[in-house]
N, C-alpha and C positions, 0 to 999 in steps of 0.2 A: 643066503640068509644071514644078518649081522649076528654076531655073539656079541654078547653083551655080560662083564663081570662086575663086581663089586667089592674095592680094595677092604682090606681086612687087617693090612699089616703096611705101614708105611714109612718102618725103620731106614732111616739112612735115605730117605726119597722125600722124605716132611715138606720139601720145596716144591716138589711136584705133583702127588698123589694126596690124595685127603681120604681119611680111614671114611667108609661108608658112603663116597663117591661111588655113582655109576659109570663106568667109561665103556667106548666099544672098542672090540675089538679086532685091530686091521688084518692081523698073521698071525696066525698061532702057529710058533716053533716045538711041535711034539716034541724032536730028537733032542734039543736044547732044555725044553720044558721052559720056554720064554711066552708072553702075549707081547705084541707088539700093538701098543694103542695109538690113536691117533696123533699126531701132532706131540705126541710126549716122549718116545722110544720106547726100549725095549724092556721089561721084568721080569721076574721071574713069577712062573704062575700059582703057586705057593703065596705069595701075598693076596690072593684074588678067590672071590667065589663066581662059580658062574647064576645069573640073573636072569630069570626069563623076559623074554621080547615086552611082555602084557605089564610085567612090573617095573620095565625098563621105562615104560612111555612110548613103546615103538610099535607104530604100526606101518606096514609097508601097505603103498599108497596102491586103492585099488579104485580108479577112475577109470571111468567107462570113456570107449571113444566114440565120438559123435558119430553118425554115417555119413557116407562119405558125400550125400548128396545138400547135406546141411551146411550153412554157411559156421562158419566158427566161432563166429564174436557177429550174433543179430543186431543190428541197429538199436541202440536204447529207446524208449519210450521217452514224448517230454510229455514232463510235466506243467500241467495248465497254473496259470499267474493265479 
């Protein structure tokens, strides 16, 4: 399940974080008290609040799969001149 927080404090990281960005989150270091976000490094989690999934914009993908006896991609239909 992604967590997902939202900075609140972006002293000393103004180049990286934006106050009231949403970012996800890859590790969370409990014993540290670090989040480690994507593609950014490491902070401390005291800048951060946590963000629910639904206010995040996240929803994890829930597509059905075809059976197995259906082709995957039907021929298109043409369309008449």
């Amino acid at each position: 399940m992604a967590v997902f927080v939202r900075c609140i404090d972006n002293t000393l990281a103004n180049d990286v974080l934006s106050v009231g960005e949403i970012y996800e989150v890859m590790h969370i270091d409990e014993r540290d008290g670090l989040y480690a976000l994507s593609g950014l490094g490491r902070f401390t989690m005291t800048r951060f609040e946590l963000v629910s999934a639904a206010e995040a914009g996240y929803w994890p993908s829930r597509r059905r799969r075809s059976p197995a006896r259906s082709p995957p991609n039907p021929s298109p239909q043409k369309r008449p001149n």
